[in-house]
C-alpha positions in Angstrom: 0.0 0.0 0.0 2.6 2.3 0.8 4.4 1.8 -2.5 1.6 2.2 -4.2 0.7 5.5 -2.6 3.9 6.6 -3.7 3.5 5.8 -6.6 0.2 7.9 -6.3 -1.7 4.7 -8.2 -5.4 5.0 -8.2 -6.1 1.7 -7.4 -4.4 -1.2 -5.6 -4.9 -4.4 -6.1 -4.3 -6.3 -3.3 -5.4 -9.9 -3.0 -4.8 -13.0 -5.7 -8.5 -13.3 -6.1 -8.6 -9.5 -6.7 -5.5 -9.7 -9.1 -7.4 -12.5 -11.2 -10.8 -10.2 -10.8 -9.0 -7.5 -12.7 -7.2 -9.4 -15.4 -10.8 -11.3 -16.5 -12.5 -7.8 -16.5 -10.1 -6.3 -18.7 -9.1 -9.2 -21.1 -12.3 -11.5 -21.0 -15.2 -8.8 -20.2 -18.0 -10.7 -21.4 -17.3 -13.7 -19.7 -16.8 -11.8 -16.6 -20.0 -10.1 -17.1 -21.7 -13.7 -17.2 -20.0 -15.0 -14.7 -21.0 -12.1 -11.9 -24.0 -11.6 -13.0 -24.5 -15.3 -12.3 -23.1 -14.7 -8.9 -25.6 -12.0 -8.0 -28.3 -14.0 -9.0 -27.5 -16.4 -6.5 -27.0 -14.3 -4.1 -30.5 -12.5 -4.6 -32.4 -15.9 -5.1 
């Protein structure tokens, strides 16, 4: 965190899951549109 405040990043990435997260959403987007919106539907059920 520090390094990345020094960096001044906007956003830090921080957890394995959240590094995987971030790599489907930007390379696979509809998938990981499908996939969440699975998720949430679940969740709502």
């Amino acid at each position: 965190i520090y390094r990345g405040a020094l960096k001044r990043k906007d956003l830090l990435v921080l957890t394995p899951v959240g590094k995987i997260t971030w790599w489907m959403s930007r390379l696979v987007l509809p998938l990981y549109e499908r996939i969440m919106a699975k998720q949430l539907k679940s969740e709502l059920d």
